[in-house]
SESESE-520103 format. One record per residue (C-alpha): residue in one letter; x, y, z; residue number from 1. Coordinates in pm, whole numbers, plus 50000, padded with zeros to 5 digits. Example, Ala and Ser with C-alpha at 12.3 -4.5 7.8 and 13.67 -1.06 7.14 Angstrom:
<atoms>
milo->a | east->51230 | north->49550 | up->50780 | fiba->1
milo->s | east->51367 | north->49894 | up->50714 | fiba->2
</atoms>
This chain:
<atoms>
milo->x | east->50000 | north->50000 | up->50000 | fiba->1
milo->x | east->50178 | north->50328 | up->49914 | fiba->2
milo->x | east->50159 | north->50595 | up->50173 | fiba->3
milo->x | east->50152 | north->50942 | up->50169 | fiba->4
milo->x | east->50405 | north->51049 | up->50455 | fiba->5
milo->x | east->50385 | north->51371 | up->50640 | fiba->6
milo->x | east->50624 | north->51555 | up->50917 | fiba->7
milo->x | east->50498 | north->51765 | up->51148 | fiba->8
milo->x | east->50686 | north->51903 | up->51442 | fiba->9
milo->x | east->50452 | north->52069 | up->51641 | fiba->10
milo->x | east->50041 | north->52001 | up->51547 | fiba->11
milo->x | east->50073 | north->51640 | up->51582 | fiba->12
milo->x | east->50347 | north->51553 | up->51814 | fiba->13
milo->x | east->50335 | north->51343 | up->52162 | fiba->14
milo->x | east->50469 | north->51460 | up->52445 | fiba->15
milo->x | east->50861 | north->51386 | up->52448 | fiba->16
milo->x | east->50890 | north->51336 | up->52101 | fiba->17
milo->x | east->51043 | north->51610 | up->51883 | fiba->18
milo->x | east->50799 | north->51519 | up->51622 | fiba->19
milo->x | east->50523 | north->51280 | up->51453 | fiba->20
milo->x | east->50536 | north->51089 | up->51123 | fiba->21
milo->x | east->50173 | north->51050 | up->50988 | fiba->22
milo->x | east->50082 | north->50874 | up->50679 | fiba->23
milo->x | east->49733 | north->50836 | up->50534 | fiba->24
milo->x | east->49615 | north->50565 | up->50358 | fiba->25
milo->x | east->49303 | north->50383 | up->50243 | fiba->26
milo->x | east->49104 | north->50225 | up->49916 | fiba->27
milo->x | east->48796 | north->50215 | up->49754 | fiba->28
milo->x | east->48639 | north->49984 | up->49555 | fiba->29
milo->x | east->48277 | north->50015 | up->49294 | fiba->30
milo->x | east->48118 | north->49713 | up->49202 | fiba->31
milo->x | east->47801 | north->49612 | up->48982 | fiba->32
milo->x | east->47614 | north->49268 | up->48985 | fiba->33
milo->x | east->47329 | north->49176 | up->48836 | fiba->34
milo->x | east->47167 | north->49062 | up->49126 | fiba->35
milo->x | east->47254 | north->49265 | up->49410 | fiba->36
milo->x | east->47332 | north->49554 | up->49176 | fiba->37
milo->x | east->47581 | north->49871 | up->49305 | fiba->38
milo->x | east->47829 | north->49859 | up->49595 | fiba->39
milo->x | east->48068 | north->50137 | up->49657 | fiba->40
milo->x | east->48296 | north->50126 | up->49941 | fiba->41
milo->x | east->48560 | north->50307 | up->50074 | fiba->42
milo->x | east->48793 | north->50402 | up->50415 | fiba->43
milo->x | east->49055 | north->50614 | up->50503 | fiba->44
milo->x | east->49283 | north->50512 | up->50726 | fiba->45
milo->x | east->49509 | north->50764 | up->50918 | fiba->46
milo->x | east->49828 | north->50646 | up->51124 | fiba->47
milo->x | east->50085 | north->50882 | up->51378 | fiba->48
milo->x | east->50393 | north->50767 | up->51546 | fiba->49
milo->x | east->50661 | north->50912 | up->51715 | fiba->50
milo->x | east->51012 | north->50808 | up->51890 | fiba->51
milo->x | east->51036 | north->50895 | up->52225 | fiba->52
milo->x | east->51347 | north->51059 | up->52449 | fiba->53
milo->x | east->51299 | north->50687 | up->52612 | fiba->54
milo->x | east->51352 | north->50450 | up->52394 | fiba->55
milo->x | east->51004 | north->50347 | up->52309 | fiba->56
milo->x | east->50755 | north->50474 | up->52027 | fiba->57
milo->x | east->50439 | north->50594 | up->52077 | fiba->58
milo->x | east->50170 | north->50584 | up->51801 | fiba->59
milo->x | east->49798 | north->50600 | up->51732 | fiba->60
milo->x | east->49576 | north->50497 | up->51431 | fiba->61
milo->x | east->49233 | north->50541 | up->51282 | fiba->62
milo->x | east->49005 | north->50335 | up->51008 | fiba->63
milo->x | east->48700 | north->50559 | up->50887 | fiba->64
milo->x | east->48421 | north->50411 | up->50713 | fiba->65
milo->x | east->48294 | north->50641 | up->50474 | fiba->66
milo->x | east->48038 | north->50462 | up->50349 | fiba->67
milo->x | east->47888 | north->50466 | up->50660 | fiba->68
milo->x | east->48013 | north->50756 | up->50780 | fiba->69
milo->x | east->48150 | north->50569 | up->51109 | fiba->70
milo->x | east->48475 | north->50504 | up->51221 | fiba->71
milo->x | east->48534 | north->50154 | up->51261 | fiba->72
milo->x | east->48855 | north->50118 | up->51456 | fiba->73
milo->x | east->49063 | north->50333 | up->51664 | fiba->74
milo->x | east->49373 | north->50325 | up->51907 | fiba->75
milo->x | east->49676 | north->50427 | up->52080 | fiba->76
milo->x | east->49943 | north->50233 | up->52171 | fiba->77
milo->x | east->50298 | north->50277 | up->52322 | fiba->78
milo->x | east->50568 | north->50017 | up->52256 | fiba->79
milo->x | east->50953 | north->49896 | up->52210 | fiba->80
milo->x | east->51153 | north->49610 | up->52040 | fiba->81
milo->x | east->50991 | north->49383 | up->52355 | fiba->82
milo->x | east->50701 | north->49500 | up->52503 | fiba->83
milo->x | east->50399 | north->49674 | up->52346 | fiba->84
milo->x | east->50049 | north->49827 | up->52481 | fiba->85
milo->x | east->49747 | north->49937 | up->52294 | fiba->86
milo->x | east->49431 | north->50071 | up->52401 | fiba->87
milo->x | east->49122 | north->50087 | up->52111 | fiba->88
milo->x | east->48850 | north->49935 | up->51937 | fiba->89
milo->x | east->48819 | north->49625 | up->51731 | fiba->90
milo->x | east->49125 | north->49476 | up->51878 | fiba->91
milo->x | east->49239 | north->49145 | up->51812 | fiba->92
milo->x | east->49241 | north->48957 | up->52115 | fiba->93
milo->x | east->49530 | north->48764 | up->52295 | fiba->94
milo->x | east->49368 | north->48429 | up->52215 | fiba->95
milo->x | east->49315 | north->48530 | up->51841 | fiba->96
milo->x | east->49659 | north->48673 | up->51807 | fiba->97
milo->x | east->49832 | north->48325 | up->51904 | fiba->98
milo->x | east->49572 | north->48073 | up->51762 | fiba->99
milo->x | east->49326 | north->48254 | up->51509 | fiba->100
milo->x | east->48981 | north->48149 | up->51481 | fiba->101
milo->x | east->49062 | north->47774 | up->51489 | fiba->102
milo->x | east->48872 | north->47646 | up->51700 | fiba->103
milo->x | east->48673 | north->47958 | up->51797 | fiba->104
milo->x | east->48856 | north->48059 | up->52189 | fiba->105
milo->x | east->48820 | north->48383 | up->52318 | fiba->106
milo->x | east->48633 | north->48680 | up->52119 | fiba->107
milo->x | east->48754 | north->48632 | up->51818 | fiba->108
milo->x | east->48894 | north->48870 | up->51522 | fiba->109
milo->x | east->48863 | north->49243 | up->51535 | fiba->110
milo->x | east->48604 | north->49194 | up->51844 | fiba->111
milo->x | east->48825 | north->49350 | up->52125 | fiba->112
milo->x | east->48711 | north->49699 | up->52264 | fiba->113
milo->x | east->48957 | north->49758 | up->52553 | fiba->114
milo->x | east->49353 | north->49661 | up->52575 | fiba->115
milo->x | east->49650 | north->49441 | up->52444 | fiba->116
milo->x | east->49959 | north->49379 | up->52600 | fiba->117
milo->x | east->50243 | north->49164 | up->52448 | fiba->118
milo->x | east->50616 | north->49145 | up->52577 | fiba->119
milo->x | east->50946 | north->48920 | up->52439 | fiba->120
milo->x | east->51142 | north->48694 | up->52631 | fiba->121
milo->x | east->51367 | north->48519 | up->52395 | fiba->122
milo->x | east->51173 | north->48362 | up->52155 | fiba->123
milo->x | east->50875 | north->48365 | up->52324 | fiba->124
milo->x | east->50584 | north->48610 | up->52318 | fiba->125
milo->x | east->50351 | north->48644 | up->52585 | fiba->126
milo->x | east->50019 | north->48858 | up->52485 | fiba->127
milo->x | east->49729 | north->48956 | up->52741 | fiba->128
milo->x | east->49360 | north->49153 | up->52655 | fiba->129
milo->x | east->49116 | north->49256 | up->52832 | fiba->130
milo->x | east->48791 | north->49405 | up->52696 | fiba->131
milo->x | east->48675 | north->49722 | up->52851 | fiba->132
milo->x | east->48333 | north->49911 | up->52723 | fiba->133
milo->x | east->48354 | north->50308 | up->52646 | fiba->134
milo->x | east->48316 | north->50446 | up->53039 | fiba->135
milo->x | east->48314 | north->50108 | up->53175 | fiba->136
milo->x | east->48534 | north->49930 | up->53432 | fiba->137
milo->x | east->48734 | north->49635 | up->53382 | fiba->138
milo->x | east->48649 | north->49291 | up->53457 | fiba->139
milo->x | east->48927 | north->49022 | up->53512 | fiba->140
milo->x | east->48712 | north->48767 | up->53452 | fiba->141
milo->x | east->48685 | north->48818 | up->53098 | fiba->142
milo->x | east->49079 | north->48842 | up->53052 | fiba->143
milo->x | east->49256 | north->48636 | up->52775 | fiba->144
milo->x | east->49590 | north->48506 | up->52781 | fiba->145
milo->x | east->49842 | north->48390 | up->52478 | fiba->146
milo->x | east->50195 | north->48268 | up->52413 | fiba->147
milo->x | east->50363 | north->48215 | up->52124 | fiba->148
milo->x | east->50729 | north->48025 | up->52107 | fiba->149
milo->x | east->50989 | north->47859 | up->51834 | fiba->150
milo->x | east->51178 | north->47556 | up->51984 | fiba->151
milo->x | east->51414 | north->47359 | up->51732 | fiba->152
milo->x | east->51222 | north->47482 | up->51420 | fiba->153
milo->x | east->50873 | north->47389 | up->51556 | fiba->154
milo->x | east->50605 | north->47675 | up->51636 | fiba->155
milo->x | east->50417 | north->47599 | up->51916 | fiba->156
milo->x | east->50111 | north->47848 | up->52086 | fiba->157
milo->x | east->49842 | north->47827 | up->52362 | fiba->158
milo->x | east->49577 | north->48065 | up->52418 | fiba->159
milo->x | east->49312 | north->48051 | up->52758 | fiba->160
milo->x | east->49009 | north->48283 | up->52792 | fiba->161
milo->x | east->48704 | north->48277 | up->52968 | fiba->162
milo->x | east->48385 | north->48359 | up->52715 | fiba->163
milo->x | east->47996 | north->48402 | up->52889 | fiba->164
milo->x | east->48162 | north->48237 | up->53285 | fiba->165
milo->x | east->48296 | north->47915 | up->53045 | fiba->166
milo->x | east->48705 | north->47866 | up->53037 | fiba->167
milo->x | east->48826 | north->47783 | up->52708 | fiba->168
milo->x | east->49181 | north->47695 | up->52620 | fiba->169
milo->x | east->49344 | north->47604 | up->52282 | fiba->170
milo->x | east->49701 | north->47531 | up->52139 | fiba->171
milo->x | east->49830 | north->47460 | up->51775 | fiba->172
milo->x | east->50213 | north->47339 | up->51663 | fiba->173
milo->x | east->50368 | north->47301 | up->51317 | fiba->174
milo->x | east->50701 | north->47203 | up->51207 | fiba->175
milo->x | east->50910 | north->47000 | up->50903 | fiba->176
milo->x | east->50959 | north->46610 | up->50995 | fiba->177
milo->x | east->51177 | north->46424 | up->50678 | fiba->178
milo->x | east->51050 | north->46690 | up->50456 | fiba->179
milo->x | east->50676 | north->46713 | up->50575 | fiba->180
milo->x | east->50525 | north->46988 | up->50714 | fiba->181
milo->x | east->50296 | north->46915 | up->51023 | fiba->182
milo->x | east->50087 | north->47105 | up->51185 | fiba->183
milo->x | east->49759 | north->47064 | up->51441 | fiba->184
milo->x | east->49634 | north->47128 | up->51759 | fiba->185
milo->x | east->49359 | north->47087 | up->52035 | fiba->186
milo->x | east->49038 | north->47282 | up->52187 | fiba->187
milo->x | east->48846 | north->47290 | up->52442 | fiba->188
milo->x | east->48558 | north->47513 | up->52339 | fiba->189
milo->x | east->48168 | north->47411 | up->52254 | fiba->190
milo->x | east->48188 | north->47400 | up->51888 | fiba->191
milo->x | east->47985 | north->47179 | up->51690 | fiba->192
milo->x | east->47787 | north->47035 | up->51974 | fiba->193
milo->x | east->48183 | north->46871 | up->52103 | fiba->194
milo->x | east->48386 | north->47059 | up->52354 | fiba->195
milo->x | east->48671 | north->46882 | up->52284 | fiba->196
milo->x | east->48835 | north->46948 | up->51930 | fiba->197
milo->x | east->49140 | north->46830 | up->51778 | fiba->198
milo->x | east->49286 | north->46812 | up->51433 | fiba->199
milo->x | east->49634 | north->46694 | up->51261 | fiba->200
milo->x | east->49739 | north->46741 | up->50881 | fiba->201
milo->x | east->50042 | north->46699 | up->50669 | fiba->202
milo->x | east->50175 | north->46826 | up->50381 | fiba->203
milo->x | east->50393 | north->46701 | up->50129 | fiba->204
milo->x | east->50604 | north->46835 | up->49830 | fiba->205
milo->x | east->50682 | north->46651 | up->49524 | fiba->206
milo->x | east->50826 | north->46820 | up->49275 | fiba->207
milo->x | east->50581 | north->47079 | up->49188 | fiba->208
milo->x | east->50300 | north->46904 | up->49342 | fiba->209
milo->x | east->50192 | north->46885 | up->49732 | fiba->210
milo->x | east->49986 | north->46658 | up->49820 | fiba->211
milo->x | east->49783 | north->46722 | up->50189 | fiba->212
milo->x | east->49609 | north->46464 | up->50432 | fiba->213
milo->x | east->49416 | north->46643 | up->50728 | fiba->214
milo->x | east->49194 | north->46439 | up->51016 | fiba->215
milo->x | east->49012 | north->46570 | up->51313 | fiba->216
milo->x | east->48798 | north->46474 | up->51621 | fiba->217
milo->x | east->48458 | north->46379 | up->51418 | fiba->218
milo->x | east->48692 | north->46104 | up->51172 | fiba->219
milo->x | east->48656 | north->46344 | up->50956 | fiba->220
milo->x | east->48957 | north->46319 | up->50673 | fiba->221
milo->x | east->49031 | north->46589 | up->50386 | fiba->222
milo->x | east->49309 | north->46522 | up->50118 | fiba->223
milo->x | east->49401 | north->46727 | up->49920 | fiba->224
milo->x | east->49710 | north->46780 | up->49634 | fiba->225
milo->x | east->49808 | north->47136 | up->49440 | fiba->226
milo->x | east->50032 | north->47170 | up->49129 | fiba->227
milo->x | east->50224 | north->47520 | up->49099 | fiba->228
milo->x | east->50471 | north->47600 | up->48798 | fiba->229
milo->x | east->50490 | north->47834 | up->48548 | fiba->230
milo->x | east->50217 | north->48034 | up->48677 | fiba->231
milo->x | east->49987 | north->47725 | up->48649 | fiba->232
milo->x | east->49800 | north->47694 | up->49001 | fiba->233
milo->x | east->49576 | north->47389 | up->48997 | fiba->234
milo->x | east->49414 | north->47274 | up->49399 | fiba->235
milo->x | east->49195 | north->46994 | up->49446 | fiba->236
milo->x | east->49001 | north->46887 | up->49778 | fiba->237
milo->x | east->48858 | north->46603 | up->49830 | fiba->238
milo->x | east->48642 | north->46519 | up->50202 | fiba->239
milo->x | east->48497 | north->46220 | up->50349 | fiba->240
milo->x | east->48104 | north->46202 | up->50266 | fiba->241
milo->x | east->48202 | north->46291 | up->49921 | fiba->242
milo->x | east->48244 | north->46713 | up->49918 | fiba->243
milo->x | east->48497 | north->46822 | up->49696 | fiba->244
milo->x | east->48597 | north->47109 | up->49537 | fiba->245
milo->x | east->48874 | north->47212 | up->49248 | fiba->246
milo->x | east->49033 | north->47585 | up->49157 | fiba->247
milo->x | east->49273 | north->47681 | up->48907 | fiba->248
milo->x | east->49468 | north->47989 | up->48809 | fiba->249
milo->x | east->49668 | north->48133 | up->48557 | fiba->250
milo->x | east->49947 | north->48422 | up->48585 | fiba->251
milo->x | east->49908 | north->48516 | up->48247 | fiba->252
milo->x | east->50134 | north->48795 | up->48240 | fiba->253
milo->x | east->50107 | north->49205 | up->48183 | fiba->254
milo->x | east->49885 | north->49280 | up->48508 | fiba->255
milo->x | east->49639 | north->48963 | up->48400 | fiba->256
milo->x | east->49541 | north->48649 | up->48616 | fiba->257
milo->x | east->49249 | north->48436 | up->48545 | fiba->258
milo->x | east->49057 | north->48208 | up->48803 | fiba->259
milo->x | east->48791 | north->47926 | up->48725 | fiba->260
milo->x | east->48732 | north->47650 | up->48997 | fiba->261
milo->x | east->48446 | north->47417 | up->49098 | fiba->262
milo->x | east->48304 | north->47391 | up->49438 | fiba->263
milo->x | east->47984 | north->47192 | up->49591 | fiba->264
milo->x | east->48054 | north->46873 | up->49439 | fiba->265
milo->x | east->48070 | north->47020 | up->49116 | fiba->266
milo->x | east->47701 | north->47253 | up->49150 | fiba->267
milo->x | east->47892 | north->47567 | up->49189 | fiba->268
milo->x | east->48087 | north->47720 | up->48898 | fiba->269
milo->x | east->48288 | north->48036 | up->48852 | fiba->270
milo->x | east->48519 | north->48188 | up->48646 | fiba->271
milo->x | east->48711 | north->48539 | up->48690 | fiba->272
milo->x | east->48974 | north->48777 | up->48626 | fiba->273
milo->x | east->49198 | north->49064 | up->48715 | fiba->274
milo->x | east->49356 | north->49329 | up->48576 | fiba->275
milo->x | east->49645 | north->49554 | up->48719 | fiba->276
milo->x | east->49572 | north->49877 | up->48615 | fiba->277
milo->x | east->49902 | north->50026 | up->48786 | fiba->278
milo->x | east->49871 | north->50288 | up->49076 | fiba->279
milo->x | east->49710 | north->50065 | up->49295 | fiba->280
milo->x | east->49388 | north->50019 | up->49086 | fiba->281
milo->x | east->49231 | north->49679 | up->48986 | fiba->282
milo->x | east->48969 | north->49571 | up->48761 | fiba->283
milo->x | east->48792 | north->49282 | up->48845 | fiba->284
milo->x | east->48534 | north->49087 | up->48650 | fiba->285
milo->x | east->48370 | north->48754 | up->48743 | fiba->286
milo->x | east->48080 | north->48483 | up->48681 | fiba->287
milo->x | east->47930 | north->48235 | up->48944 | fiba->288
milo->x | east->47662 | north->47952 | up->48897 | fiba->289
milo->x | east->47525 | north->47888 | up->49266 | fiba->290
milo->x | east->47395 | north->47561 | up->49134 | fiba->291
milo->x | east->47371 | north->47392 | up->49462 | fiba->292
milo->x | east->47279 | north->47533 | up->49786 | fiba->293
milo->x | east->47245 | north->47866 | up->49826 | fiba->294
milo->x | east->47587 | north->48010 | up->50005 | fiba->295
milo->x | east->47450 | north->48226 | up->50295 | fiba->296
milo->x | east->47770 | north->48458 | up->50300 | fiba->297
milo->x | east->47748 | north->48483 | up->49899 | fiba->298
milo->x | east->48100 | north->48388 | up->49863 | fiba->299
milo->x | east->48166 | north->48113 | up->49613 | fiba->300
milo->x | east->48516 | north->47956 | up->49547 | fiba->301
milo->x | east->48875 | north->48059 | up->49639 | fiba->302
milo->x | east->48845 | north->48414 | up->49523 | fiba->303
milo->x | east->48488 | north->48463 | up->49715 | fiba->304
milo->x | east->48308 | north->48611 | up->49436 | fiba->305
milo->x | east->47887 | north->48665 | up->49444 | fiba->306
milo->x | east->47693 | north->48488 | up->49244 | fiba->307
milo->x | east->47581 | north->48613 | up->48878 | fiba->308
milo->x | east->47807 | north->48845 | up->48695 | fiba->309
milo->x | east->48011 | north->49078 | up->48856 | fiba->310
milo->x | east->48225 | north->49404 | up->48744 | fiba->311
milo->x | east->48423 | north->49580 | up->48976 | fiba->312
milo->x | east->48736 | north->49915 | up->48988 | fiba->313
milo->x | east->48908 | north->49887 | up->49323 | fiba->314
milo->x | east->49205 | north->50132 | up->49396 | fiba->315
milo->x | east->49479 | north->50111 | up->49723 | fiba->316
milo->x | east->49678 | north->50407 | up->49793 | fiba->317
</atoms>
């Protein structure tokens, strides 16, 4: 994303500082289908920092919707090559920070109003949260806890929160064994009408091809095998009960990459491009057959396009 960087020494500086960098940024996007019909979007997105006579840097940041005319995200934070601590809205969490949405522990993405605190030891990072309400005090009881670690090449984290009065706790690892890349983990949240969740998968790479086994708590397997050369990208998934799905792309070169895949045994079709138009700008044009069941979230294949025909001009700056 290219920023537009400003220096101010004396509107926009923190105390101790001798100035403030700020750099705006944000995109836009205007799309047609024939079935939902116009969508314009944008947000603006406005970022300070500053070096302080301390050692550490402070630095604040704001996402405004302009669509809807909201801000969706703001915060201030002061940090250093160790330790960090941010204060805002639509944080992510400590349990979402070490272990993603995996198996669902703690808030979640983006749902944190309140704090974040990380600090380094070694190679391990330690991250805590706590959501606070605008004018409303703390509770402990809702604090989440994270850790993150390397040890001999394997990445290894663990996450523990405490959602509605239940404790929930998680952990993933991956690593390389004789050339295969592992990687899993274990819950403990009520997902799926099981509170106990695990999952394992491996991944293998032969020549240009890797080919993917995964396996999880319900005996539920998924394999899977994707071919990538010469800006040929060809996936296929295959999982038990007989779901599968298939996507291909093509680098084609000049700014130009075309998509096409297959999803829903087959019922769902869709094929798409994109165009670079330089500056930051993209064209994007697609076509989806919702054949089988309607998708709720209206986002079919690996490029999440809407069903029926879609144009759209979407610009970064």
């Amino acid at each position: 994303m290219k920023s537009i960087l400003l220096a101010t020494a004396a509107s926009v500086a923190f105390a101790g500082a001798a100035a403030a960098e700020v750099t705006f940024s944000g995109e836009a996007s205007a799309a047609y289908n024939n079935n939902t019909g116009l969508d314009v979007q944008a947000e603006l997105k406005a970022a300070m920092s500053a070096a302080l006579d301390n050692g550490y840097t402070a630095s604040a940041g704001a996402t405004f919707d302009v669509d809807a005319g909201t801000f969706k995200r703001a915060n201030v934070s002061i940090s250093s090559d160790v330790a960090s601590l941010t204060f805002g809205t639509a944080l992510n969490g400590a349990a979402y920070t070490v272990v993603s949405d995996t198996y669902g522990v703690g808030l979640g993405e983006e749902k944190t109003n309140g704090l974040l605190a990380s600090y380094k030891i070694g190679e391990t990072t330690v991250y805590a949260s706590l959501p606070v309400a605008q004018g409303a005090k703390a509770d402990l009881n809702t604090l989440e806890l994270g850790a993150k670690t390397t040890v001999s090449g394997w990445t290894v984290s663990a996450a523990a929160a405490k959602v509605a009065g239940k404790n929930e706790f998680a952990a993933k690892f991956s690593g390389a064994v004789a050339g295969a890349t592992i990687s899993g983990g274990f819950g403990t949240v009520d997902k799926g009408g099981k509170a106990n969740q695990w999952d394992i998968k491996a991944e293998y790479p032969v020549g240009p091809v890797t080919v993917s086994a995964a396996y999880d708590e319900a005996s539920v397997y998924v394999l899977g095998a994707k071919y990538s050369a010469n800006g040929v990208t060809v996936a296929a998934e295959y999982t038990k009960g007989g779901a599968w799905k298939a996507d291909a792309s093509y680098a084609y070169g000049s700014g130009v990459n075309v998509f096409a895949g297959l999803a829903e045994k087959g019922n769902d079709i869709y094929v798409g491009a994109t165009y670079d138009l330089g500056a930051g700008a993209t064209l994007t044009g697609s076509y989806v057959k919702d054949g089988g069941a309607a998708d709720a979230d209206n986002k079919i294949g690996a490029k999440d396009y809407a069903r029926g025909a879609t144009v759209k001009v979407s610009f970064k700056f």
